[in-house]
Backbone bond lengths (Angstrom), bond angles and torsions (degrees), N, CA, C in turn:
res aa  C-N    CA-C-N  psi(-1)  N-CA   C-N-CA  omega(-1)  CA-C   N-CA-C  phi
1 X - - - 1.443 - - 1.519 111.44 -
2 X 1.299 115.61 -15.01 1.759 109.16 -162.89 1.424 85.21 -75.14
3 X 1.601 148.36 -37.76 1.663 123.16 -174.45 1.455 116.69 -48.72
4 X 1.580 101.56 -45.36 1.651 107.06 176.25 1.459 118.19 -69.53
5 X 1.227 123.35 7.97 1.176 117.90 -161.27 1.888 112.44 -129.55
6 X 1.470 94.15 -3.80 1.348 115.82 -152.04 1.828 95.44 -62.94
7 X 1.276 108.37 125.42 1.252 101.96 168.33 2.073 115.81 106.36
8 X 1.873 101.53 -49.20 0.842 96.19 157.41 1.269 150.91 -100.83
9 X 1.340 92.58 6.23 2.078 97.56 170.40 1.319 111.13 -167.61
10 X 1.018 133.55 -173.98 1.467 147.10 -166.21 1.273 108.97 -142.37
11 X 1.530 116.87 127.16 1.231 123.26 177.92 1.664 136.75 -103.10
12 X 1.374 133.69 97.50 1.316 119.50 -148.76 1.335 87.79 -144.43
13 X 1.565 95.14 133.52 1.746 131.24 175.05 1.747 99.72 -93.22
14 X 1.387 85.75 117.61 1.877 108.86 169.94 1.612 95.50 -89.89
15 X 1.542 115.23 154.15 1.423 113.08 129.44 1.094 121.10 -114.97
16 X 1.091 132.17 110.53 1.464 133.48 144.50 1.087 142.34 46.67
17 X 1.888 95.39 -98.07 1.179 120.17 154.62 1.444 130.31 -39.98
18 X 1.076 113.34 -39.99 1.590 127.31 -171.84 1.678 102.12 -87.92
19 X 1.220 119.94 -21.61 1.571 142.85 -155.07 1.509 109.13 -120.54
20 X 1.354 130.23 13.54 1.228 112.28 -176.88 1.511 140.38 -26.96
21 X 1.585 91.63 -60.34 1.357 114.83 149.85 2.033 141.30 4.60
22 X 1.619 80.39 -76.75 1.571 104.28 164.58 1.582 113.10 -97.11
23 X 1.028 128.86 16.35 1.223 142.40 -178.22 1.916 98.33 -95.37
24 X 0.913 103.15 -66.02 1.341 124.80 168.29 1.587 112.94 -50.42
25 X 1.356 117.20 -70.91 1.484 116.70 160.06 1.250 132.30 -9.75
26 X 1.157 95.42 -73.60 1.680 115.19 178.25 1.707 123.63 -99.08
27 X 1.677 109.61 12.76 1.391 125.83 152.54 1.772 94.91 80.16
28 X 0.915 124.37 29.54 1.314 108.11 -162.77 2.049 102.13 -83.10
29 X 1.200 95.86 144.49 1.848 95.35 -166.56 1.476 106.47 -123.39
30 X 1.118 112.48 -20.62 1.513 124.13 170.83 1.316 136.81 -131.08
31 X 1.420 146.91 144.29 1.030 127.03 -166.89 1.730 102.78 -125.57
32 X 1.535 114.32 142.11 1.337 140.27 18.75 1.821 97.02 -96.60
33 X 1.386 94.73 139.54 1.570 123.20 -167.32 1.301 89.77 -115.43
34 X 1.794 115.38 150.54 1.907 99.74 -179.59 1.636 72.66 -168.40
35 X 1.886 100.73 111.56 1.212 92.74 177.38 1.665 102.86 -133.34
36 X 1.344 123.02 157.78 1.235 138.37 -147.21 1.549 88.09 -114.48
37 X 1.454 110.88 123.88 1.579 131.35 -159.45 1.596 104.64 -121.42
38 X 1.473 132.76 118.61 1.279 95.05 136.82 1.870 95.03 -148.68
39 X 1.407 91.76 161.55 1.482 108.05 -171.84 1.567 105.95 58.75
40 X 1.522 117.46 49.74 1.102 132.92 -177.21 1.760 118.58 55.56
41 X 1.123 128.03 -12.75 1.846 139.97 175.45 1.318 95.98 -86.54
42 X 1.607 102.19 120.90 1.549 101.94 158.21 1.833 121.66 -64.40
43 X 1.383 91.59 135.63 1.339 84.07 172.21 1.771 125.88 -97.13
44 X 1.806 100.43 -33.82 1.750 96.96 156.56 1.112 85.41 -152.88
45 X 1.464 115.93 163.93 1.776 153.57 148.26 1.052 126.88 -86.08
46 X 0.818 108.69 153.62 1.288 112.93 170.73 1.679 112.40 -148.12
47 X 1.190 152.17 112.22 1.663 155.13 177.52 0.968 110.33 -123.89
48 X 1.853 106.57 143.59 1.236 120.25 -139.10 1.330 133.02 124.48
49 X 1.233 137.83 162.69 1.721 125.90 162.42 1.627 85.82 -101.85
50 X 1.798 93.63 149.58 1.050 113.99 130.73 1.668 118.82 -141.25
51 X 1.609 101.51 165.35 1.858 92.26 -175.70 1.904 104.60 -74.12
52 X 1.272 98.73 178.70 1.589 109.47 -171.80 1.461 114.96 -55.74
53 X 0.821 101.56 -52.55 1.971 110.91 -179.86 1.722 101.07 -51.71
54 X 1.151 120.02 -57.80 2.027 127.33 172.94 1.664 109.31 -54.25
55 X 1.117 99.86 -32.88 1.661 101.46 -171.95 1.671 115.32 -86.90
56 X 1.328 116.85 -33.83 1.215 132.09 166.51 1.481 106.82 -85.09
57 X 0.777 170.29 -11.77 1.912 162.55 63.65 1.407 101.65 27.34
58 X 1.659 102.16 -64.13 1.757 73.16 176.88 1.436 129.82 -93.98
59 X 1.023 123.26 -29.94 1.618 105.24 150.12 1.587 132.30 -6.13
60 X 1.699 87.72 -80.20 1.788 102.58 -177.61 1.389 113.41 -41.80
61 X 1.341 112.60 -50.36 1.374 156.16 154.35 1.771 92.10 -9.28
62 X 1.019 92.87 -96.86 1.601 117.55 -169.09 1.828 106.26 -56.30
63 X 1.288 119.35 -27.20 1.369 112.61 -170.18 1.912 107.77 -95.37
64 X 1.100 97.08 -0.38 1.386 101.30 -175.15 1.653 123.82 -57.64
């Protein structure tokens, strides 16, 4: 995904466990949690799997 993505966002895997902290922060209650940040405020979530094609949809989706 980073070609499609190049430019507009950055992608970074937390754990949790190791992260309570920001776990808490950003309310997260389930994992995989994938939330859309900027100027540190989420702007949407999404939790749950989805496959690559759903997950990149919503992104684009969401940054529009």
């Amino acid at each position: 995904m980073a070609g499609e993505l190049a430019g507009r966002g950055a992608v970074v895997q937390v754990n949790t466990e190791e992260n309570p902290v920001l776990a808490t922060r950003f309310g997260i209650r389930g994992i995989p949690a994938v939330l859309l940040l900027e100027k540190g405020k989420v702007i949407t979530r999404q939790e749950g799997a989805l496959d690559r094609t759903s997950l990149l949809n919503w992104f684009l989706n969401a940054v529009k």
